[in-house]
C-alpha positions in Angstrom: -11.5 10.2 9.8 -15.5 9.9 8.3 -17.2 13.6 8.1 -21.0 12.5 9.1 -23.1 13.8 6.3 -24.3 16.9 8.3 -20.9 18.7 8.6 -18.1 19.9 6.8 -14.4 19.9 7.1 -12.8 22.6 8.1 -11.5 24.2 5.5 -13.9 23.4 3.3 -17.2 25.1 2.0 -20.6 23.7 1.5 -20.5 24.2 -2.0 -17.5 21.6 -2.2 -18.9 19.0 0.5 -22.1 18.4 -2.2 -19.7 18.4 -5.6 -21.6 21.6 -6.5 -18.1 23.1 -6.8 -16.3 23.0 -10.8 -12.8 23.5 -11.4 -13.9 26.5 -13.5 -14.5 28.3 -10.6 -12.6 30.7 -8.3 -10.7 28.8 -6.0 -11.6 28.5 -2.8 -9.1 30.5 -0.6 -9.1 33.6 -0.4 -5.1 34.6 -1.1 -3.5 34.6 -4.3 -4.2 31.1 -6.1 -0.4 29.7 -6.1 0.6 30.9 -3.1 -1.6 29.4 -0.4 -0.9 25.6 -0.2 -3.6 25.1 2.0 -6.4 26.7 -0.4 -4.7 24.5 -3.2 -5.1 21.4 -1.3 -8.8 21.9 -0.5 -9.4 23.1 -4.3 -7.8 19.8 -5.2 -10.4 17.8 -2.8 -12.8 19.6 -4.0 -12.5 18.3 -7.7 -11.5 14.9 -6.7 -15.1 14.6 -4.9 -17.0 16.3 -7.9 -15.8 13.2 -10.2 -15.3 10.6 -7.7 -16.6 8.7 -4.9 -14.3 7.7 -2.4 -15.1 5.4 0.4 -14.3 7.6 3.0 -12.6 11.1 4.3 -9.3 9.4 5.2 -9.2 8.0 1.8 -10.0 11.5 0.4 -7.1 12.8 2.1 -4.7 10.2 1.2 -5.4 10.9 -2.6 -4.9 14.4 -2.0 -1.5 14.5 0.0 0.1 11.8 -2.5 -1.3 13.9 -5.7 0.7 17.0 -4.4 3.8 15.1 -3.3 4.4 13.8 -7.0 5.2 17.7 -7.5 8.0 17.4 -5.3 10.0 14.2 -6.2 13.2 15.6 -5.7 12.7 16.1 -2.2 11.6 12.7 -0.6 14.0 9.5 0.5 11.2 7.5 -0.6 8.5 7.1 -3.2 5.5 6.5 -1.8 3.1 4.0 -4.0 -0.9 4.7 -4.6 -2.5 1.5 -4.4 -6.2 1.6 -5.7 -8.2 -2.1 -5.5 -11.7 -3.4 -5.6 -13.0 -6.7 -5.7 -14.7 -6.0 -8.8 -15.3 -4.2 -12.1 -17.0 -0.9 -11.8 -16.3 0.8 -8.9 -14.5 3.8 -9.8 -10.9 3.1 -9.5 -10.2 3.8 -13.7 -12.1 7.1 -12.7 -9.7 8.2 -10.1 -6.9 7.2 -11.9 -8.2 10.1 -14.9 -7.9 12.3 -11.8 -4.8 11.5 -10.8 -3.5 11.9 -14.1 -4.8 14.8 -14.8 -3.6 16.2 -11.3 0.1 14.6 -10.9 3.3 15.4 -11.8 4.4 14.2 -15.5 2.1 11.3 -15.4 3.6 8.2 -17.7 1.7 5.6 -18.5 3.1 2.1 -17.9 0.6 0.0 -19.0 1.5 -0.6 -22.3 5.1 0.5 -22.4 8.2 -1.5 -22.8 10.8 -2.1 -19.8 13.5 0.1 -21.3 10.8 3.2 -22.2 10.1 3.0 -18.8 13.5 3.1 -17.2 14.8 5.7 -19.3 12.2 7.9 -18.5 13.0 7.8 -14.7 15.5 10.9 -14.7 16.3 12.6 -10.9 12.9 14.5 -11.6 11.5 11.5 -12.5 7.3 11.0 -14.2 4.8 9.8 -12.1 3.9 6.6 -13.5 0.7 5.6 -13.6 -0.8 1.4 -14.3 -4.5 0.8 -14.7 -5.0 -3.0 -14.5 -2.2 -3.8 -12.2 -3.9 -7.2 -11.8 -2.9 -8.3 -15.0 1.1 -7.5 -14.3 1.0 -8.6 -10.7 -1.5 -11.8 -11.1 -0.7 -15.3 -10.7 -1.0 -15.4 -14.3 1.1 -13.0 -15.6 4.1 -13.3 -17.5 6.2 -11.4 -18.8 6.6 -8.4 -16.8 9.3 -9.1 -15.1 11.8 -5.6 -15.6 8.7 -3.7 -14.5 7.6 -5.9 -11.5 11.3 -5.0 -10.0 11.2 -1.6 -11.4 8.0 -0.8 -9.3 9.4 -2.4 -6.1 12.6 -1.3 -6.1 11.6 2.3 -6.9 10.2 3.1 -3.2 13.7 4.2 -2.2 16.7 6.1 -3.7 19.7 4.2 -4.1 18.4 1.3 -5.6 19.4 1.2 -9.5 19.1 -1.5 -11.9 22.0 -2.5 -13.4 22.2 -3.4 -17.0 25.2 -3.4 -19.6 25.7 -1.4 -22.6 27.4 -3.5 -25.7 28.1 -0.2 -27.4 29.7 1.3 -24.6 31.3 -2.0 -23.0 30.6 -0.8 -19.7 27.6 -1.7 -16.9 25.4 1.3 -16.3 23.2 2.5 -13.6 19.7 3.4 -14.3 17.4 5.2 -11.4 14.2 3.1 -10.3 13.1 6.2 -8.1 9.8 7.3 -8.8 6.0 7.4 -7.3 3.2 5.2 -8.9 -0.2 4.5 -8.7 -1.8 1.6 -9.6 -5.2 0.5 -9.8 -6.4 -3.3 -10.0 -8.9 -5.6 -9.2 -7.9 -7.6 -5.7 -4.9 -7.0 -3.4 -1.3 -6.4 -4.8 1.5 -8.3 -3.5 2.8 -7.3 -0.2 6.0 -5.8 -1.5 3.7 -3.4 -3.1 1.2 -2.4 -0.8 3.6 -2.5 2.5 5.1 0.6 0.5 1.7 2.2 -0.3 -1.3 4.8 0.6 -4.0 1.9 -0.1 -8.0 3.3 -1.4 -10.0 0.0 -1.0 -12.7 1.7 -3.8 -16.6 0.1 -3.8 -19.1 0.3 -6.1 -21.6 3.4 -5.6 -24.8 2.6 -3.8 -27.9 4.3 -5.1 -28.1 8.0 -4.5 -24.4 8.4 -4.8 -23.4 10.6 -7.6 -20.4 12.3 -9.1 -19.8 14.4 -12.4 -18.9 12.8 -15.5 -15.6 12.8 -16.2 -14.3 13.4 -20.4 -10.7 13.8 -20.7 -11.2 17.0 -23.4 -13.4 18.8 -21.1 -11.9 18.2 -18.0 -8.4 17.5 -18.1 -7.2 20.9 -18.9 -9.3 22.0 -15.6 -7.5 19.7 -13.6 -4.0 20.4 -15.3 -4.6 24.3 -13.7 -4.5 22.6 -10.2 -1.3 20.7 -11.3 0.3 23.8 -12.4 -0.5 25.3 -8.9 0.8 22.8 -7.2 4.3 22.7 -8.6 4.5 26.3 -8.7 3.5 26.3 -5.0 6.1 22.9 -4.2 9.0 24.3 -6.5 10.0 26.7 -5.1 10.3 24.7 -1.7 11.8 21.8 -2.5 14.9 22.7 0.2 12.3 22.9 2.9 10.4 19.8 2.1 13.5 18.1 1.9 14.7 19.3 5.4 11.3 18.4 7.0 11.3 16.1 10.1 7.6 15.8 10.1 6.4 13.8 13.9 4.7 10.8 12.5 1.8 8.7 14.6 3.2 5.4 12.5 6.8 3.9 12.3 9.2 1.5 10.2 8.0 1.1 6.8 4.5 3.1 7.1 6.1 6.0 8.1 8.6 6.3 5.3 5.7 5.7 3.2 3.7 8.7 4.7 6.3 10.9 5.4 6.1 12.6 2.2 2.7 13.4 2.7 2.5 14.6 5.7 5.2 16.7 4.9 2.7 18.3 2.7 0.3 18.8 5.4 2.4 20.6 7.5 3.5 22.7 4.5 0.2 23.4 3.4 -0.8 24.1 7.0 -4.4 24.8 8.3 -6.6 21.8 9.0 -4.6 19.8 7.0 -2.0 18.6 9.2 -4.7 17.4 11.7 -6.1 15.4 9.2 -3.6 14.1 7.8 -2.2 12.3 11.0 -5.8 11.1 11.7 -6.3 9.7 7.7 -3.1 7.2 8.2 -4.5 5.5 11.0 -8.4 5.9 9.8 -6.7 4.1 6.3 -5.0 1.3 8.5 -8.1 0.5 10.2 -10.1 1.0 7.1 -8.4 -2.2 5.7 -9.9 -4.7 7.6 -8.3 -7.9 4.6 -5.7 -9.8 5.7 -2.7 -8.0 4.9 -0.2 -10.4 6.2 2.5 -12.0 4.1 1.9 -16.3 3.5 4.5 -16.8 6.4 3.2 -14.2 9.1 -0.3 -16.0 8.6 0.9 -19.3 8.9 2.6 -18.2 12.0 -0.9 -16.7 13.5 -2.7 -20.2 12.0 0.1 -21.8 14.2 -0.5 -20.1 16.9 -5.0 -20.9 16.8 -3.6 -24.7 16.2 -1.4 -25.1 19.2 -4.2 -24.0 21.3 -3.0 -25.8 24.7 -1.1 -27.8 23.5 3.0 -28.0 24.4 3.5 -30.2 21.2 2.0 -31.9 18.0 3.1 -34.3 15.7 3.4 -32.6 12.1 0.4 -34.5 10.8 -1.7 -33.2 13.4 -0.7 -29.5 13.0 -1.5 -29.9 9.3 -4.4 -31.3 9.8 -5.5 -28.1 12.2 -4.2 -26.1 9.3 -6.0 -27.4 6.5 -9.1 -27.6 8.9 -9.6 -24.2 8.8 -12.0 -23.6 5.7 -11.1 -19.5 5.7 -7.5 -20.5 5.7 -4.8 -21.1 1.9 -3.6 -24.2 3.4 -6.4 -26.8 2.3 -5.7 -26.3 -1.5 -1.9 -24.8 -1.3 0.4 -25.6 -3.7 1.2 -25.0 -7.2 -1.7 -28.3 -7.9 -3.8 -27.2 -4.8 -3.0 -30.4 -3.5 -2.5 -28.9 0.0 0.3 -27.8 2.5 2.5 -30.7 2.7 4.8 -31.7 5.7 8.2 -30.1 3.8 6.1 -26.9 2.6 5.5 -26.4 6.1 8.6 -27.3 7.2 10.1 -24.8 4.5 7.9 -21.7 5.9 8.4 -22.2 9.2 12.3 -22.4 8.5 12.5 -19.0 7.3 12.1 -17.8 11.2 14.6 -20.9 12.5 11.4 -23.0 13.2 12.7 -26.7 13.1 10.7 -29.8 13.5 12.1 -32.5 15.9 12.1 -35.9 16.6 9.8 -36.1 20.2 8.0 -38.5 22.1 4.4 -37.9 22.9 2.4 -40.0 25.4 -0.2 -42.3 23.4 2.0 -41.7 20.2 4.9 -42.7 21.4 7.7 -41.4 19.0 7.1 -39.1 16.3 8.3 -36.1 14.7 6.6 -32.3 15.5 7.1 -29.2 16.6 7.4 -28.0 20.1 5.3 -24.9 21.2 8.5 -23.4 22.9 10.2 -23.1 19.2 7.8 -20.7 17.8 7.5 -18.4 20.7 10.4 -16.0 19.7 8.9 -15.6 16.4 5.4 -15.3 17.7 6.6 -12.3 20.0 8.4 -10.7 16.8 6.0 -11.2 14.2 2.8 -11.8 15.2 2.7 -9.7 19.1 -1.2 -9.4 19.3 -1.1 -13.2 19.7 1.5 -13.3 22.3 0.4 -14.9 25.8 1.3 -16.7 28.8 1.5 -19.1 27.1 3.0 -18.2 24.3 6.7 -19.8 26.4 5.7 -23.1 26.6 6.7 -25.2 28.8 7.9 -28.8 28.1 6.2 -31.1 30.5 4.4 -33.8 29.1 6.9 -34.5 26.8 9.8 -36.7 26.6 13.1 -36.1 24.3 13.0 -38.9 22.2 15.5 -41.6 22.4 
């Protein structure tokens, strides 16, 4: 939801729009500060515009609404993930991270810890953890990260402990993965990461665009007096936001993601609610990268291939594959030596996609794929593609003998 430069949010004063507003001053609603979620939540925007620039108002929102649900861990099913990525150095996403630090609940710093630190520090009120350079633990060439690769994807849901066994004890214990995290990075995390995450796609600033300087002396402590509001504010309705049934506009896996946050809208009440509905589908559409796992693209690249056609010969679909010059297939593979015939075969088997010995006139007998096989799939995973033709028809082409 993009404010045009000319108008403020509700809710908000001009003074706060322009970044003129510092967290030394009076907050901004008018009851009690502590009491009145609604005038927390726009004192929090207002700080987290003064020191950074976010690409848009959705974005702004999603910051905020995750910020205040770290304060109330103990209420949500899951654990909603703050994914922050450019495509290069630079463009504020270290910056936000100081915000969120300063602004969350019990922020821990994973970066640099060991596995074990980690998971004994996740207790049923558990830290916020917090990983600047995700890149370099979720890249294709990191090592060694392993404990805190599953830690951060199993963690999105309760229930889901690691199990490790104490010598000393002689016994196998359970130790919690539950907790929110942000992490910030240069490029797109993996899927099982952001498919679990309020995503800020952060861009360098253009010229004109200014924000406050940020120095962790100064400025922390200001920021750690919105914190404090904000638990006092969530603490003390932890049974409520735990009973909420908020209506969400997403489903499946988005909406257990967002739940928690909008959660806190509602809470919070005002214009918050409003624009917290409107932020998760502004955020979706804001994301215009592929975000669809290898398989669900190779599916959709499938699909462009086929065109008309009712069949091709394996060699001839990879060839329409690798053709493709914005397409992984040209140089996939460990070597970049391209998708081969049993690569293919092997990601297309994961939806019951088999390749079979046919007969096609002028090639006489060879072995493909038939258009009919991937139309369940296509209607399952990939249902913007889905056509007439999508159930193909078999004339045209003879079983093979």
């Amino acid at each position: 939801m993009s404010t045009p430069d000319d108008q403020v949010p509700a809710g908000q004063t001009e003074g706060s729009r322009s970044g003129t507003f510092t967290p030394t001053d009076e907050p901004t609603g008018s009851t009690v500060p502590g009491t009145d979620g609604a005038a927390i939540l726009d004192d929090l925007e207002t700080a987290l515009r003064r020191y950074v620039a976010l690409p848009s108002d959705a974005a702004v929102v999603g910051v905020v609404l995750w910020i205040a649900a770290t304060h109330a861990q103990p209420a949500w099913a899951h654990a909603p993930r703050l994914v922050v990525r450019a495509p290069e150095k630079r463009c504020g996403k270290s910056r936000l991270l100081d915000v969120v630090e300063g602004t969350c609940h019990q922020p821990f710093i994973t970066v640099n810890a060991t596995p074990a630190a980690v998971y004994r520090s996740i207790t049923a009120d558990p830290p916020t953890m917090l990983v600047d350079e995700a890149d370099t633990i979720f890249g294709p060439a990191a090592t060694g990260h392993e404990d805190l690769r599953g830690l951060l994807n199993a963690g999105h849901q309760r229930n889901r402990p690691a199990k490790r066994y104490d010598l000393t004890k002689n016994r196998v214990e359970s130790i919690s993965t539950f907790a929110m995290a942000a992490l910030a990075g240069i490029g797109r995390m993996p899927d099982t990461i952001e498919d679990r995450a309020v995503v800020v796609q952060m861009r360098r600033r253009a010229p004109g665009e200014t924000v406050a300087p940020y120095r962790h002396r100064r400025d922390r402590p200001k920021l750690q007096k919105l914190a404090e509001r904000l638990n006092g504010w969530l603490r003390d309705d932890l049974s409520a936001l735990e009973a909420a049934e908020p209506v969400m506009p997403v489903e499946d896996r988005a909406a257990d993601t967002w739940e928690p946050l909008i959660a806190i809208a509602d809470h919070a009440g005002g214009h918050w609610p409003d624009r917290a509905r409107a932020a998760i589908l502004d955020l979706q559409d804001e994301d215009t990268g592929d975000d669809r796992s290898e398989r669900i693209r190779l599916l959709a690249d499938c699909h462009t291939a086929f065109a008309d056609e009712h069949a091709l010969p394996t060699m001839r679909l990879l060839q329409q594959l690798r053709a493709d010059p914005e397409a992984p297939w040209a140089d996939y593979g460990p070597r970049g030596e391209g998708l081969t015939a049993m690569r293919l075969g092997k990601l297309l088997g994961e939806y019951g996609i088999q390749p079979t010995q046919m007969r096609l006139p002028g090639l006489g007998r060879t072995r493909g794929f038939h258009r009919a096989a991937f139309a369940d799939a296509w209607r399952r995973y990939t249902p913007d593609l889905v056509t007439d033709r999508a159930v193909a028809s078999t004339e045209a082409i003879e079983p093979a003998s």
